[in-house]
C-alpha positions in Angstrom: 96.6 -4.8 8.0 94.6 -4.9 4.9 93.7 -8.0 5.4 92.8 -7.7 8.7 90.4 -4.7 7.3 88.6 -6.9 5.1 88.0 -9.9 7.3 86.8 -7.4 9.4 84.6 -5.8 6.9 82.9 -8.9 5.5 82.1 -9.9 9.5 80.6 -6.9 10.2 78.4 -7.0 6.7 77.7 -10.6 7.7 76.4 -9.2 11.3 74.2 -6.6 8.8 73.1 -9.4 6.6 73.9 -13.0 6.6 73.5 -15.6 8.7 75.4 -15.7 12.4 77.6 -18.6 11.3 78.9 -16.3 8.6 79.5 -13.8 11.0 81.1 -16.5 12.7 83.5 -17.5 10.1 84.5 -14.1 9.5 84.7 -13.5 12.4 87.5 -16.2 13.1 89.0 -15.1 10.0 89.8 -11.9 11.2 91.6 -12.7 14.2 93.3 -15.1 12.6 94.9 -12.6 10.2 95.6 -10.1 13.0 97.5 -13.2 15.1 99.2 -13.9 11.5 99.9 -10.1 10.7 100.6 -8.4 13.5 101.3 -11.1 16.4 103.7 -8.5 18.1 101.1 -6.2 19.3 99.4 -8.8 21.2 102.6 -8.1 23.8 100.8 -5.1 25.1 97.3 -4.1 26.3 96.5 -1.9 23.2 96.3 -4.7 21.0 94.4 -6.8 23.4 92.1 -4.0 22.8 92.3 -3.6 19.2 91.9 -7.8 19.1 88.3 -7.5 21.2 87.3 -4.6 19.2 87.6 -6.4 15.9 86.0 -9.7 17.2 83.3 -8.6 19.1 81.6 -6.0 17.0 80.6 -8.3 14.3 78.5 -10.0 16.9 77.3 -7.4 18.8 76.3 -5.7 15.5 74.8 -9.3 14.8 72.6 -9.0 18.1 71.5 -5.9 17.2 70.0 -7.1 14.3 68.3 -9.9 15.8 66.6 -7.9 18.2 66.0 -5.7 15.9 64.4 -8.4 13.6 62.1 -9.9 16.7 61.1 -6.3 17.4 59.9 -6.0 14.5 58.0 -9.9 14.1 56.4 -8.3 16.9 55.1 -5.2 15.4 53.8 -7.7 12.7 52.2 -9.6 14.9 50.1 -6.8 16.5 49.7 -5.1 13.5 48.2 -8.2 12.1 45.9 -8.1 16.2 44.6 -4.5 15.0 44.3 -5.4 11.3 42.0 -8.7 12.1 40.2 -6.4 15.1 39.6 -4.2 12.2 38.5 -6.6 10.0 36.2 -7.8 12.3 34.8 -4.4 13.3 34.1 -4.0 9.2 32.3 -7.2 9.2 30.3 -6.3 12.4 29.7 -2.7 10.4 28.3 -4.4 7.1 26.3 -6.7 9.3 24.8 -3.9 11.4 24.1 -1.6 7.9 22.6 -5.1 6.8 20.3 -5.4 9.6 19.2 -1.8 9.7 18.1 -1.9 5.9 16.3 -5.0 6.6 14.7 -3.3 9.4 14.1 0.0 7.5 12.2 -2.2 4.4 10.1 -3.5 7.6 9.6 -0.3 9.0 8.6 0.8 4.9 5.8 -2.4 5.1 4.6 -1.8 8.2 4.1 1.8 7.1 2.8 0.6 3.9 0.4 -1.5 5.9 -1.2 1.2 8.4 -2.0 3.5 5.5 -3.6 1.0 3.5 -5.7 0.1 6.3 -6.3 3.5 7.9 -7.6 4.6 4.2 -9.9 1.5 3.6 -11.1 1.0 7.7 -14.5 3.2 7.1 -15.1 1.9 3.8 -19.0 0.0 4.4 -19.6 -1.0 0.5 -17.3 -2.6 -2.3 -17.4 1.1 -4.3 -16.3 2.6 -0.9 -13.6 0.3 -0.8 -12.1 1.0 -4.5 -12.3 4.6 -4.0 -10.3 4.5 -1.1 -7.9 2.0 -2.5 -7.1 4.4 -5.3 -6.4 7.0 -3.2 -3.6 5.2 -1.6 -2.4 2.8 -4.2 -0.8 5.5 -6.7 1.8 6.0 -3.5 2.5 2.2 -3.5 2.3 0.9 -6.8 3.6 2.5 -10.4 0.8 0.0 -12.0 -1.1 1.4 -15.2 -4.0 0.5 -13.8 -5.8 -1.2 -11.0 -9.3 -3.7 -11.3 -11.1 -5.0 -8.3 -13.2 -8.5 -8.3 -15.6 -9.4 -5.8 -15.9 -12.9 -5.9 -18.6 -13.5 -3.0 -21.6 -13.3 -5.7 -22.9 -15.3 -7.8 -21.7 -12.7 -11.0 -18.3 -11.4 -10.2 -18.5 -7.8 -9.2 -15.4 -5.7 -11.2 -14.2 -2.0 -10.3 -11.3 -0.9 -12.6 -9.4 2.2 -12.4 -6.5 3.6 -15.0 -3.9 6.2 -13.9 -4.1 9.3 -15.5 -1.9 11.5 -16.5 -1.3 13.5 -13.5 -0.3 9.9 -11.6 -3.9 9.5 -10.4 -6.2 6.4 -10.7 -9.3 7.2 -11.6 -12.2 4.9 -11.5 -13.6 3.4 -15.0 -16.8 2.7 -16.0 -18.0 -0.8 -15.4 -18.9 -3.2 -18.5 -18.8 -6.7 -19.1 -16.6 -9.0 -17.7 -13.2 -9.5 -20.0 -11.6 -12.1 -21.3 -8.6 -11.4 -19.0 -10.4 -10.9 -15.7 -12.2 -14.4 -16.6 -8.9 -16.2 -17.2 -7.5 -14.4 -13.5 -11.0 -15.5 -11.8 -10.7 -19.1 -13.2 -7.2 -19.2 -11.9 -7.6 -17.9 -8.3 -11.1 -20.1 -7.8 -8.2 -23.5 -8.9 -5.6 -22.1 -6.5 -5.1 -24.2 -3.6 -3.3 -21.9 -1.5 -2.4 -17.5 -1.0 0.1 -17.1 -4.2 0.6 -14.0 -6.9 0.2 -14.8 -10.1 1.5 -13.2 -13.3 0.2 -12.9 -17.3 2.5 -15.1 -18.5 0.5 -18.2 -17.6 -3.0 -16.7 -19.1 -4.9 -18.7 -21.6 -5.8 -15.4 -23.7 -5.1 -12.4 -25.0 -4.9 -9.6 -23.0 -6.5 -6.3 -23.9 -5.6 -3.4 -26.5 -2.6 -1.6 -25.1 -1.8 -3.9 -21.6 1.4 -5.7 -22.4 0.9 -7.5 -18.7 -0.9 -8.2 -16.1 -0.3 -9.0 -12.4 -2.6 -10.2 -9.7 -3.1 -11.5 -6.0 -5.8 -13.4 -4.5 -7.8 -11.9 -1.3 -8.6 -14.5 0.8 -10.7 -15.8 3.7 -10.4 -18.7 5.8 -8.4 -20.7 2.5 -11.0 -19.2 0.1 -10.6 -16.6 -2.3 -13.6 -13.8 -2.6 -11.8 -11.7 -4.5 -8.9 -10.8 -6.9 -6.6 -7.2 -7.4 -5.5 -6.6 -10.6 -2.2 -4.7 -11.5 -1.2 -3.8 -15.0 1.8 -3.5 -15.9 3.2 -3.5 -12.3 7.0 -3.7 -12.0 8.3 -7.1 -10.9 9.9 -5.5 -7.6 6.6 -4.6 -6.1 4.6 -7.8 -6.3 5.4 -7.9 -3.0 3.4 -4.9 -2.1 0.8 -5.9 -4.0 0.4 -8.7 -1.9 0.3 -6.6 1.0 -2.3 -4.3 -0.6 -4.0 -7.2 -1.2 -4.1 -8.7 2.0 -5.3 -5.8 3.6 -8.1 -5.7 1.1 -9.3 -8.8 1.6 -9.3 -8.1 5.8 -12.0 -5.1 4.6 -13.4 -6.8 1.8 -14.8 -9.6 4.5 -15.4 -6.8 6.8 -18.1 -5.5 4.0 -19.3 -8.8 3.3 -20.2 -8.9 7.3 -21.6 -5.4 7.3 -24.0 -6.2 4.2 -25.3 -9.4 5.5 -26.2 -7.4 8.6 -27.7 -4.8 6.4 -29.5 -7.3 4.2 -31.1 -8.1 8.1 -31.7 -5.0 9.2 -35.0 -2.8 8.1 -34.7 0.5 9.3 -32.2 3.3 8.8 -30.7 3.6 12.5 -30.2 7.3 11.7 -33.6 8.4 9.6 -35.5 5.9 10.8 -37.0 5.1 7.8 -36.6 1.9 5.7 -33.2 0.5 4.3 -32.2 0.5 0.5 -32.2 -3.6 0.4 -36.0 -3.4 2.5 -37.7 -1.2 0.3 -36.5 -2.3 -2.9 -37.9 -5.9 -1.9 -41.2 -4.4 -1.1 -41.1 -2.3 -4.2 -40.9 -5.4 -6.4 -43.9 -6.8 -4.8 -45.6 -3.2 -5.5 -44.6 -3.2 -8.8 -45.7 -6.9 -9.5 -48.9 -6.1 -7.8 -49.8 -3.3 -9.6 -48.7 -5.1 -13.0 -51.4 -7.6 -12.4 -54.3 -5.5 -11.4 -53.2 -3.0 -14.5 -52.8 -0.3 -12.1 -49.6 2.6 -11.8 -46.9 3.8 -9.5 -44.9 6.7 -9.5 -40.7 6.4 -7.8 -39.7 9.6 -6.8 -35.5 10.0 -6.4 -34.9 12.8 -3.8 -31.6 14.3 -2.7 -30.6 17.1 -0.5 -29.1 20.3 -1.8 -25.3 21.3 -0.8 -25.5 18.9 2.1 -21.9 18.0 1.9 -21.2 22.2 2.1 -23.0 21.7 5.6 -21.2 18.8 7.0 -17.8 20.3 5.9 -19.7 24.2 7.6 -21.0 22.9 10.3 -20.3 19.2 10.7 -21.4 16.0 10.4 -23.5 16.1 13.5 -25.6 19.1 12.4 -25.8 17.2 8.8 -27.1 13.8 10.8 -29.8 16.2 12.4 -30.7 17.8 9.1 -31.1 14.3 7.4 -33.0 13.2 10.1 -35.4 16.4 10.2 -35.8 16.2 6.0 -36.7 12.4 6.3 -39.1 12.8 8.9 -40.8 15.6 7.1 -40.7 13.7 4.0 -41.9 10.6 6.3 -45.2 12.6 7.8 -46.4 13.8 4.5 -46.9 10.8 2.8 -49.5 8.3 3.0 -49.2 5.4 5.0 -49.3 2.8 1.9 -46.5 4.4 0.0 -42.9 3.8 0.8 -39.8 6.0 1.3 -36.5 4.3 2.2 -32.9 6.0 2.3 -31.2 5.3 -0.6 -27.9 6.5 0.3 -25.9 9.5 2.0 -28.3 12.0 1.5 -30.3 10.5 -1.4 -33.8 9.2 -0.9 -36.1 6.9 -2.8 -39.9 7.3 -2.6 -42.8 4.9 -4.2 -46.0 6.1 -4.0 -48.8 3.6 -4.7 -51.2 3.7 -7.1 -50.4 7.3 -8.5 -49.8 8.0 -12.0 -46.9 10.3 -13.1 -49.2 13.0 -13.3 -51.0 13.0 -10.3 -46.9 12.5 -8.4 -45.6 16.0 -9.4 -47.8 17.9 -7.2 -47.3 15.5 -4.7 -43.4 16.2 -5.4 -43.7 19.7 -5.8 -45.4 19.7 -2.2 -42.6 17.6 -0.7 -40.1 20.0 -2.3 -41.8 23.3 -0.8 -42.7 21.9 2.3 -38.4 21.0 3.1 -37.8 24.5 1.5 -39.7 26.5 4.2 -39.0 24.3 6.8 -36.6 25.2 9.6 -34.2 22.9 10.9 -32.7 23.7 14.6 -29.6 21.8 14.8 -27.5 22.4 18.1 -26.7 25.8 17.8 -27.8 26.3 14.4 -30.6 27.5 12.3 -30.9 25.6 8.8 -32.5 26.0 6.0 -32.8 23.1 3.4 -33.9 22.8 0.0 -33.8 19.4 -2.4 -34.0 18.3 -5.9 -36.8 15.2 -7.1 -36.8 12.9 -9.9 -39.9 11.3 -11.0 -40.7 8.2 -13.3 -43.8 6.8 -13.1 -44.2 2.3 -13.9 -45.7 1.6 -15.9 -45.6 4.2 -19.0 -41.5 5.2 -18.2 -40.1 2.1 -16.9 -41.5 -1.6 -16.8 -38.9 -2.8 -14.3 -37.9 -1.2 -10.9 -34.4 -1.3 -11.8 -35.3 0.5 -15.1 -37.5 2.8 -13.1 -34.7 3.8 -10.5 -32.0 4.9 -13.1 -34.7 6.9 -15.2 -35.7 8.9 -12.2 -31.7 9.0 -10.7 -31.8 10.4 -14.5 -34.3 13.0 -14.0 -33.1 14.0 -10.4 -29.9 15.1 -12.1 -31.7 16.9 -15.3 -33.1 18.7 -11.7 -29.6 19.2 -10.2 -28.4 20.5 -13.4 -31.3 23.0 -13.8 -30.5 24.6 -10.2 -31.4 22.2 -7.7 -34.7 23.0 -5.9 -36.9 21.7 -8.6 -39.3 19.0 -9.7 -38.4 17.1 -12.7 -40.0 14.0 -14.8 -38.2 11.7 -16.8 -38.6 12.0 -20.5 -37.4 9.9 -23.7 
């Protein structure tokens, strides 16, 4: 019987474990040692009984486990379905995060775009241009300072600005142009194409305290007319100097346009009276004229008092009337040789011919009291306004007009800085 045991114990590990033909063999084995051992209870039912028992266990067992075995291929199997479902889900995931940081750095351009524009669009000259650039361009760029070439003249035109210490450009004078910018101009007027440039490819040194320099072109129709500087700009955002750049150089031929209209245009369409580029031709003919007949002329600089406090009080249409009002005054009190022009805002430029320094500051100090005691009736309003004159007479202040201009800009503000409402003449 202990045989019989053990046959039948190694079958039904074989059914756990091995292979079927070694449940098989075991199998065989163990009937064969209960026909051997115990042959005589094969005369009754019972061990008929006890016979399937022993043989038919191993193999059921045996079946068990090979269901159990496919049962569980087939849990692989869809395990593996939802793993590579998963899978594929990640991959769409990483693609979609992908595509929506791509589109958020678009969205950042875009954005990066309209404000650049919407803070240079009103800008009508190159200073107006800078100014607004540098309002804008501390959010954009982390450069140590900013410069600004205007290539459409014959002498490059430069604006630079250096960031202060409170994050802010501010503008610099204007001197000279450097050795630098000169290498940067030489190198955008040989480019054939839009491209960024950066300082390691300049021909000279760069100046005290820059350790680099980056730059893109601004171009029109394939032809640079201008140049933004960048020093010290981090390599990730030459990119978005580019941009700034492009934008530039859409309102940088916008100018160009509105100053060769101005350079055709002879009146002020507000004041009516002559425009900056006019009068200064006509005052050059003056001045040569009265150079060759040895006789004098006296520039008066005028500007109104507080006016900005009345556009930001009242507006800017109750500050177009009271502009127009003061230069009409200004306009019906003069002779009809001498010339008056708007210089600029709310600055005005006056030549008065053949009139000596001397014999001008009564004519200024008339101007002055007439616009003091004059009202103004804007809209709703009732104005007052008062101004502030510079004189320099040609030919004992100033032998040039450009020489004449700054020395009476020189004495309106000696004026402004005295109190405004006053008369001054320029001294050494």
């Amino acid at each position: 019987m202990l045989i019989v045991m053990g046959c039948w114990v190694l079958a039904m590990i074989s059914g756990l474990i091995w292979a079927r033909r070694w449940t098989g063999v075991c199998t065989i084995a163990t009937a064969i040692a209960l026909l051997w051992t115990q042959a005589m209870t094969l005369a009754h039912a019972g061990g008929w009984v006890q016979l399937a028992v022993l043989t038919l266990t191993p193999w059921l067992l045996a079946a068990q486990r090979q269901r159990d075995e496919q049962m569980l291929k087939r849990l692989h199997g869809e395990e593996a379905q939802q793993m590579a479902h998963i899978s594929e889900g990640a991959r769409t995931l990483l693609s979609l995060q992908s595509a929506g940081q791509k589109l958020e750095a678009q969205i950042a351009e875009i954005t990066d775009v309209y404000h650049v524009t919407k803070e240079t669009v009103r800008a009508l000259h190159l200073d107006d241009l800078f100014q607004a650039s540098l309002g804008i361009a501390p959010r954009l760029l982390s450069a140590r300072g900013l410069r600004l070439i205007d290539l459409s003249l014959e002498a490059p035109q430069i604006l630079r600005a250096t960031r202060s210490s409170d994050g802010r450009l501010l503008a610099d004078e204007t001197n000279h142009v450097q050795d630098m910018e000169q290498a940067v101009i030489k190198q955008v007027l040989a480019s054939g194409q839009p491209a960024t440039g950066s300082a390691d490819t300049l021909a000279c040194n760069l100046p005290e305290g820059i350790s680099s320099v980056t730059w893109a072109p601004l171009w029109r129709e394939q032809r640079p007319i201008g140049v933004l500087i960048a020093e010290e700009l981090p390599e990730h955002q030459q990119k978005t100097l580019s941009m700034v750049a492009n934008q530039l150089s859409l309102q940088l031929s916008r100018i160009h346009l509105y100053q060769a209209v101005e350079a055709l245009a002879v009146t002020d369409a507000l004041t009516g009276l002559f425009v900056r580029t006019h009068f200064l031709g006509r005052a050059r003919e003056e001045l040569a004229r009265s150079a060759r007949h040895g006789l004098s002329c006296t520039l008066l600089m005028a500007d109104l008092d507080f006016f900005k406090q009345k556009n930001d009080t009242f507006g800017h249409l109750v500050g177009d009337v009271v502009l127009r009002d003061v230069a009409r005054l200004l306009q019906r009190n003069l002779r009809e040789v001498d010339l008056i022009a708007r210089y600029g805002g709310e600055e005005f430029i006056l030549l008065l011919i053949e009139t000596t320094a001397e014999q001008a500051m009564p004519v200024a100090q008339r101007l002055k009291q007439l616009v003091e005691v004059h009202p103004i009736r804007a809209y709703d309003e009732l104005l007052t306004q008062t101004i502030s004159l510079g004189v320099a007479g040609f030919p004992e202040d100033a032998r040039t007009l450009e020489v004449l201009i700054e020395r009476a800009d020189q004495a309106l503000y000696a004026a402004k800085r005295a109190g405004r409402n006053r008369v001054m003449r320029w001294t050494a």
